[in-house]
C-alpha positions in Angstrom: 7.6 -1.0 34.8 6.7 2.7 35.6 4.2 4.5 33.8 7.1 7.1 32.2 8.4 3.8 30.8 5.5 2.0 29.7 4.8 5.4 27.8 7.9 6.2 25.9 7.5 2.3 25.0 3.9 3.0 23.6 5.6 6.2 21.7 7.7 3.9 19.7 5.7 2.0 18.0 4.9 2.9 14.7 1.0 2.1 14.6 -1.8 3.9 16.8 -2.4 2.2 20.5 -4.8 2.8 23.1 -6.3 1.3 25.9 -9.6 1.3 27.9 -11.0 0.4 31.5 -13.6 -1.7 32.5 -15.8 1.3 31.7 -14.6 1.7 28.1 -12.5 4.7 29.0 -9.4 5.7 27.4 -6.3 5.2 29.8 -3.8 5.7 27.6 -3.3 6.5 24.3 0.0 6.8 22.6 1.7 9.4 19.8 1.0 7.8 16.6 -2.8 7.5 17.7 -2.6 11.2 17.8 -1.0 11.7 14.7 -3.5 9.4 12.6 -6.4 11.0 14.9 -5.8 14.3 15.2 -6.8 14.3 19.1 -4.3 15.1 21.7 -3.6 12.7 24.5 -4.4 15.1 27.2 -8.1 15.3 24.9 -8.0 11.7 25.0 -7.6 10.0 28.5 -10.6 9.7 30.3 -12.8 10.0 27.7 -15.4 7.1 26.4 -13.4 5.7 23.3 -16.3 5.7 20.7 -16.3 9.6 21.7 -12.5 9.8 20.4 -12.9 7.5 17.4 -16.5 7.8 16.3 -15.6 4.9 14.6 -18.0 2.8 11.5 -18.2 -0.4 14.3 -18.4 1.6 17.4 -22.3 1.6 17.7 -22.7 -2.1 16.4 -19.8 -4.2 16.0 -17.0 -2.6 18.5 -14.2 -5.2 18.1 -13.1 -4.7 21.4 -16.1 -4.9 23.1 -16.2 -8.4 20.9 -13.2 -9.3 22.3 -13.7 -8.9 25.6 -17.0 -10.7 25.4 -15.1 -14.2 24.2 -12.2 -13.3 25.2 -10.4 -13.8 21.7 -8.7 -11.3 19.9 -8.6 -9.7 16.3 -6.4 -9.4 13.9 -6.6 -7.0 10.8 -10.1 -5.8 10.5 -10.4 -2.5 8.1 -13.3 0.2 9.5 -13.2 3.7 9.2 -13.1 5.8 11.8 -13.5 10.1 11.7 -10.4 12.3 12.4 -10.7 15.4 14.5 -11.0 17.4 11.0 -13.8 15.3 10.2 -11.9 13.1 7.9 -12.7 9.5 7.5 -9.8 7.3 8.0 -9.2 4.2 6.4 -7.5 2.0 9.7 -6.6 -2.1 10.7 -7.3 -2.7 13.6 -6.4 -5.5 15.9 -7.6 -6.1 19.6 -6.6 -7.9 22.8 -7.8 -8.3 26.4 -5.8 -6.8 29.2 -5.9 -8.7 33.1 -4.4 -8.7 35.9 -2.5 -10.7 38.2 -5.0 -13.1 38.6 -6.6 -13.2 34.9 -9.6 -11.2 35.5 -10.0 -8.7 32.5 -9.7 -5.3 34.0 -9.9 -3.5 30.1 -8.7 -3.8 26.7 -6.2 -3.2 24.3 -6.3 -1.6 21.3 -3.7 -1.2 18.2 -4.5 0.4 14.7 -2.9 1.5 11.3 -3.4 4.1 9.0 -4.1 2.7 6.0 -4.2 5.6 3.9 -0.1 5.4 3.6 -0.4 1.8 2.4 -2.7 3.4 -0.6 -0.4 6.2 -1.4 2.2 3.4 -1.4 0.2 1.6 -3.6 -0.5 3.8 -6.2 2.8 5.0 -6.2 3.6 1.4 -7.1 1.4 1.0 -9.9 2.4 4.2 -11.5 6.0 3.1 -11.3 5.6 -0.5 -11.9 3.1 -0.4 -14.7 2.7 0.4 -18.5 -0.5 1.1 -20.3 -2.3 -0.5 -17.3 -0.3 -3.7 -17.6 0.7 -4.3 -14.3 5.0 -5.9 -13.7 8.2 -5.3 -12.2 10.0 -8.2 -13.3 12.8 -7.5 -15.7 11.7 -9.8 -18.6 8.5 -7.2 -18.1 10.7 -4.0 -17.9 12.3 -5.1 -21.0 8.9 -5.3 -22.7 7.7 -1.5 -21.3 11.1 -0.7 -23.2 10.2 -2.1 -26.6 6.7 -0.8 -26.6 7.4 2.8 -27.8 9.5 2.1 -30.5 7.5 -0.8 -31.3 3.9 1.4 -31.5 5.7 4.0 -33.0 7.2 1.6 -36.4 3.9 1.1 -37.6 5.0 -2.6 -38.7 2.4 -6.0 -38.1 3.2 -7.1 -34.8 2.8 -10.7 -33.5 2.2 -11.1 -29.7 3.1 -15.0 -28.4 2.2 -16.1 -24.8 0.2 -18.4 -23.3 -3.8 -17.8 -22.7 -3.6 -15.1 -19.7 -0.5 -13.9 -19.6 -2.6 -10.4 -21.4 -2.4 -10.2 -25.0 -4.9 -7.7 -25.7 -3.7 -6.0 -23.2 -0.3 -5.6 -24.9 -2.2 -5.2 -28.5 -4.4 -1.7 -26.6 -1.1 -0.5 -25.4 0.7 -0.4 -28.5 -2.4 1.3 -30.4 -2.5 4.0 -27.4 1.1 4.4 -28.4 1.1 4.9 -31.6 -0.1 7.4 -33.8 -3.1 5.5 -34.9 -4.0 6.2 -31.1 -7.1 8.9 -32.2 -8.9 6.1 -34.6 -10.6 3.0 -33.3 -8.9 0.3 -31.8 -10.7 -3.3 -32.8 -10.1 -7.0 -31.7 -11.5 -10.4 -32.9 -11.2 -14.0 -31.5 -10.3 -16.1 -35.3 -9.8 -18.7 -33.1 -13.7 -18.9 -32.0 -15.6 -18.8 -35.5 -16.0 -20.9 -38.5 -14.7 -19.7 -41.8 -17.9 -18.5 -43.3 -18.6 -16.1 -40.5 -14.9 -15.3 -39.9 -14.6 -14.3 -43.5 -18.1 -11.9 -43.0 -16.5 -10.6 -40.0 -12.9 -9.7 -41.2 -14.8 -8.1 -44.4 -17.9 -7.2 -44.4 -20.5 -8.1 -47.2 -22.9 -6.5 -49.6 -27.0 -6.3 -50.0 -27.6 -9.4 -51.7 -24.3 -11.4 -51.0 -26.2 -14.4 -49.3 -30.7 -14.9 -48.3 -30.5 -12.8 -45.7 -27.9 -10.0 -46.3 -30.5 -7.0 -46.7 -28.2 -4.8 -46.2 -24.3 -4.2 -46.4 -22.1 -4.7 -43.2 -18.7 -2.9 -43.0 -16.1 -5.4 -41.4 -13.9 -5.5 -39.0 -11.1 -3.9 -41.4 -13.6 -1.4 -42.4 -14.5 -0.6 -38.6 -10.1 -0.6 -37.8 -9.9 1.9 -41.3 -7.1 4.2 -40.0 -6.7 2.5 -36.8 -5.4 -1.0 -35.4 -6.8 -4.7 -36.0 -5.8 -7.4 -33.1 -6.3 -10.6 -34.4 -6.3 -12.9 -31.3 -5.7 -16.5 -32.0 -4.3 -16.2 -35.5 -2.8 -20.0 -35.1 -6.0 -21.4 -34.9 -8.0 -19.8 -39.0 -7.6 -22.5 -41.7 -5.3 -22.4 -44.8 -8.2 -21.2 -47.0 -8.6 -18.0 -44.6 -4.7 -17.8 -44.3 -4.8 -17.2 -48.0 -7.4 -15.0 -47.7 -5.6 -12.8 -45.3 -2.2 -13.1 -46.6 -3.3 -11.3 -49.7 -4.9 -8.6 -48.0 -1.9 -8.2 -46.0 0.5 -7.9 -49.1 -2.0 -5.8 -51.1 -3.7 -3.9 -48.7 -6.8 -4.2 -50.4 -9.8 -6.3 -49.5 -13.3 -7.4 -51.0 -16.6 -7.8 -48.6 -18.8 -10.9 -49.5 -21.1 -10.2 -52.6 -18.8 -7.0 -53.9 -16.7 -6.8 -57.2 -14.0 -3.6 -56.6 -11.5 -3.8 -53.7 -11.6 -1.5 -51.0 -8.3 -0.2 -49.8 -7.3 -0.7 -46.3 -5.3 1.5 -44.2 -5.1 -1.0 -40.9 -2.3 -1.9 -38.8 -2.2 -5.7 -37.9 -1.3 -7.0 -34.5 -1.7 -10.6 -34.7 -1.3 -12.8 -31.4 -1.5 -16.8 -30.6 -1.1 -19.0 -27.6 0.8 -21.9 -30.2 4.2 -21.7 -31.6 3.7 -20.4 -35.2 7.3 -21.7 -36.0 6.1 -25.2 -34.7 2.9 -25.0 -36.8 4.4 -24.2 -40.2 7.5 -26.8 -39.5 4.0 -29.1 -39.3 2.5 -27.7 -42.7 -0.5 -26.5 -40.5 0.8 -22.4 -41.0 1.7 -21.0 -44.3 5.3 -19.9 -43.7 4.8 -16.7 -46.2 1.9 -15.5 -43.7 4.1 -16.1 -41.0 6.7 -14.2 -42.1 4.0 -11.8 -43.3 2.9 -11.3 -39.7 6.2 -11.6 -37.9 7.4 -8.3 -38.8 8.2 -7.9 -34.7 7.9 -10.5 -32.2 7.2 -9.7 -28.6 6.9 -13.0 -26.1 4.9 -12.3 -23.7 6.3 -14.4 -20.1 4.0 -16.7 -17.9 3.1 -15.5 -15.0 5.7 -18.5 -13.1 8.1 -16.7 -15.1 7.6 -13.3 -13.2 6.5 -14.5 -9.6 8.2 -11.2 -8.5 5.3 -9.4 -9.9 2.9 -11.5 -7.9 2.3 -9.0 -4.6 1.7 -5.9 -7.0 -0.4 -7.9 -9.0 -2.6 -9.3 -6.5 -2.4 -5.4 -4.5 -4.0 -4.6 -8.0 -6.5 -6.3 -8.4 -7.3 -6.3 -4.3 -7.3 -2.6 -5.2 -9.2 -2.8 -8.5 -12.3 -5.2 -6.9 -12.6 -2.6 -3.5 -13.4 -0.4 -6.1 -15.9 -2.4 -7.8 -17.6 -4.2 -5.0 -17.4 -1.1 -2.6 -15.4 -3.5 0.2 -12.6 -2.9 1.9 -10.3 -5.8 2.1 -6.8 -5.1 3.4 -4.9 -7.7 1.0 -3.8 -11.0 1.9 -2.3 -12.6 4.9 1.3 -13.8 4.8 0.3 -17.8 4.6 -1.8 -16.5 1.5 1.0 -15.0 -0.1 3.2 -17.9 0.1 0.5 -20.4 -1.0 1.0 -18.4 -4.1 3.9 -18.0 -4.6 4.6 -21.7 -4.8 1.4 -22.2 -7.2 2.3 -22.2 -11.1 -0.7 -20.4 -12.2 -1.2 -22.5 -15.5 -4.5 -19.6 -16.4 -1.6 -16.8 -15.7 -3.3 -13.4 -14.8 -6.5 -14.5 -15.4 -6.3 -17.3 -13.1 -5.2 -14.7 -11.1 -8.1 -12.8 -11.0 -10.6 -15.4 -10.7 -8.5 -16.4 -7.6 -8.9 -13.0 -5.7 -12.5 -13.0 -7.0 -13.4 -15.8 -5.8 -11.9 -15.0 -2.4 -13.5 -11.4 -2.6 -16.9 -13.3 -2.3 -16.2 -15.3 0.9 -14.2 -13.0 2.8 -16.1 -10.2 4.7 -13.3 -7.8 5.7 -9.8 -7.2 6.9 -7.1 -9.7 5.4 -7.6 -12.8 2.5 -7.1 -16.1 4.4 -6.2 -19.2 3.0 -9.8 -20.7 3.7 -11.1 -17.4 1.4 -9.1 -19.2 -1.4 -10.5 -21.9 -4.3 -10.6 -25.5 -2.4 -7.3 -26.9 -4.8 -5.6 -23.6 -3.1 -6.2 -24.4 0.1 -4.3 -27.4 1.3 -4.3 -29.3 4.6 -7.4 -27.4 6.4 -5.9 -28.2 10.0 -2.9 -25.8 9.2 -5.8 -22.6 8.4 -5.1 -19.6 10.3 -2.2 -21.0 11.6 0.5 -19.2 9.8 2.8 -20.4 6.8 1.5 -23.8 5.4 3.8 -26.4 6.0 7.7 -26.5 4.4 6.6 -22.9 3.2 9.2 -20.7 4.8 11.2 -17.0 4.0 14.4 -19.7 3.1 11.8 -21.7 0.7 10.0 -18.7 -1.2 13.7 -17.3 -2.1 14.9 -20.8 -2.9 12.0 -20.9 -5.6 12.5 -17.2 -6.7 16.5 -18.1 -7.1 15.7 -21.1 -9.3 13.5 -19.3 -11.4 15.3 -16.6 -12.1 18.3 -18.8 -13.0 16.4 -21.4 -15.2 15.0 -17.9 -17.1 19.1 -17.3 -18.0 20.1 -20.7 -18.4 22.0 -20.6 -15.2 24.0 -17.2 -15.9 24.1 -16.1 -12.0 25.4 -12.8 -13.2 22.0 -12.2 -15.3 20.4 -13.9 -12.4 21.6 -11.5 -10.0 20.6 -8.7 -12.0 17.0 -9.8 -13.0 16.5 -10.7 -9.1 17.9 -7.1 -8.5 21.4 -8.4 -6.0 24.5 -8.2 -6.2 26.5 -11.5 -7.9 28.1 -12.0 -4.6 24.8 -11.6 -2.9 23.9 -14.4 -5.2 26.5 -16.8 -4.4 26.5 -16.7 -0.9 22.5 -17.5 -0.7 23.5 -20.1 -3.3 25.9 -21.6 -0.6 23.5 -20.6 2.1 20.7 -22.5 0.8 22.6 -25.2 -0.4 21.6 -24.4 -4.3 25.2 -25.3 -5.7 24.5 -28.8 -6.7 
């Protein structure tokens, strides 16, 4: 292969390559690493490569200098490294040894990315794909960022249903930032997390004198909400004393604290949310059915997360995003075997689980991408198979297989609505139906 060749090959490769001598000097160097850079070739060749990169490992960790010493190469390790307008560069980098005809190593070789695209591809994504800073693609979660306005701006007691994760608060904020309540104080409370005494003090106050050691009044939470929005998470959970209680403040819109004799009016919108079927509970007797038709004024289901598995990468580019920031780290995201691990996991926590996951791998991985031994041990699998790639059955035909099924158990096997949600065309559908032998 002559050198014009081996150059214009170089030239076409998307990502910044270089390579150095025994004596660590650049001998060639190809057109996207001058672009990402900012040093011309002709600047380039011949010089010592920590001169042309002045790169965060060159002085202590040089990868290539690593691999060359044990003769293994690296994959995917995020540094910075200092254009030629002094700019520092976010780049992955990923290292080989390069011998000749009798395997002695005569040099290395070097290839890199510029990561600061990925980040402008990133945020572009979450300003596209996201809604009041809750994070989806999906179209059961397009058709939620739909209903929001016109929910927020109706003024009507909303009831949020989903399971624990899935980011009902979330939803609750959104529709206060929404609405034109937005400029008075948004205020939550757990029902589901305090006895009936204290939840009654804490939904409405009391006076000086209500109880031994009320030395003073307390305003309550509908007192703190005046004018703004009350989320009451867990609303399944109060008893049918407190369900009284509230329905009556709800109908009347008036309230008394503990210890006080005139009722206070309240000017509060309600969003009430639960993790249980409310229908289920008052079939049961356990949920007066006038409250519950009280609170379900507008119902908005919130989807599992192994309902929406398409909104999995931007979720977990999110929060990969959202802990760099935190942490000050700069982890690249998560390796392809990570991804499909999961994919095929039905995150029971939701978006919470979620975020403990990439937490948790945060704290054990030290740079470039998540691995699958970064991930919590019931994550993991068979550890002979880390580092190696996909985990075993988990292929490109098994992750759509499992995005196919899910979308059409979510329309009760309509492939044209399937088709649409997955965002394909019904013939597209039909043939990867056949293709992956789904028909049955």
């Amino acid at each position: 292969m002559n050198d014009g060749f081996h150059s214009q090959l170089l030239d076409s490769v998307p990502d910044g390559v270089f390579t150095v001598d025994a004596e660590w000097r650049v001998t060639s160097f190809n057109r996207a690493a001058e672009q990402i850079t900012g040093v011309r070739r002709q600047e380039a060749i011949g010089r010592p490569c920590c001169e042309v990169f002045r790169a965060s490992i060159c002085e202590s960790a040089c990868a290539l200098k690593q691999t060359l010493a044990t003769r293994r190469p690296i994959s995917n390790k995020v540094v910075y490294i200092v254009n030629a307008q002094g700019e520092r560069i976010p780049i992955s980098i990923s290292t080989a040894a390069l011998k000749d005809a009798r395997g002695k190593i005569i040099g290395g070789v070097e290839s890199f990315r510029d990561l600061r695209l990925v980040n402008e591809l990133r945020q572009e994504a979450e300003q596209q794909d996201s809604f009041s800073d809750i994070i989806g693609r999906s179209a059961a979660m397009r058709q939620l960022f739909d209903l929001l306005p016109a929910v927020a701006e109706s003024d009507s007691t909303v009831l949020l249903e989903g399971t624990s994760g899935t980011g009902k608060e979330l939803f609750a904020r959104a529709i206060h930032q929404l609405s034109g309540r937005r400029a008075k104080k948004f205020v939550a409370l757990n029902c589901g997390a305090l006895p009936d005494t204290l939840l009654e003090s804490e939904l409405f106050g009391y006076k000086a004198g209500a109880f031994t050691d009320a030395r003073k009044d307390k305003p309550g939470r509908f007192a703190l909400a005046e004018g703004g929005t009350l989320f009451l998470d867990e609303i399944g959970d109060i008893s049918p004393a407190m369900q009284s209680r509230l329905l009556r403040v709800l109908q009347e819109r008036t309230y008394e604290p503990l210890g006080g004799v005139e009722p206070i009016r309240a000017n509060v919108r309600v969003i009430a949310a639960t993790n249980k079927s409310l229908e289920n509970l008052v079939r049961d007797g356990k949920f007066r059915d006038d409250l519950f038709y009280r609170i379900n004024v507008v119902r908005l289901e919130l989807p599992a997360l192994r309902d929406r598995r398409e909104d999995l990468p931007l979720l977990i580019d999110h929060l990969i995003a959202r802990f760099n920031r935190l942490k000050a780290r700069d982890i690249a995201g998560v390796s392809d075997a990570v991804l499909a691990r999961l994919m095929e996991y039905d995150f029971p926590g939701n978006v919470r689980e979620l975020e403990n996951i990439i937490e948790h791998a945060f704290a054990l991985c030290r740079g470039g991408l998540i691995e699958l031994n970064h991930l919590p041990p019931k994550l993991r699998g068979d550890e002979a198979v880390l580092g190696s790639g996909l985990p075993p059955g988990v292929t490109l035909a098994a992750m759509e297989k499992l995005l196919i099924r899910d979308a059409l158990r979510r329309n009760n096997d309509n492939r044209a609505a399937a088709a649409r949600e997955l965002g394909i065309d019904a013939s597209t559908l039909f043939r990867k139906l056949k293709t992956l032998k789904l028909n049955g």
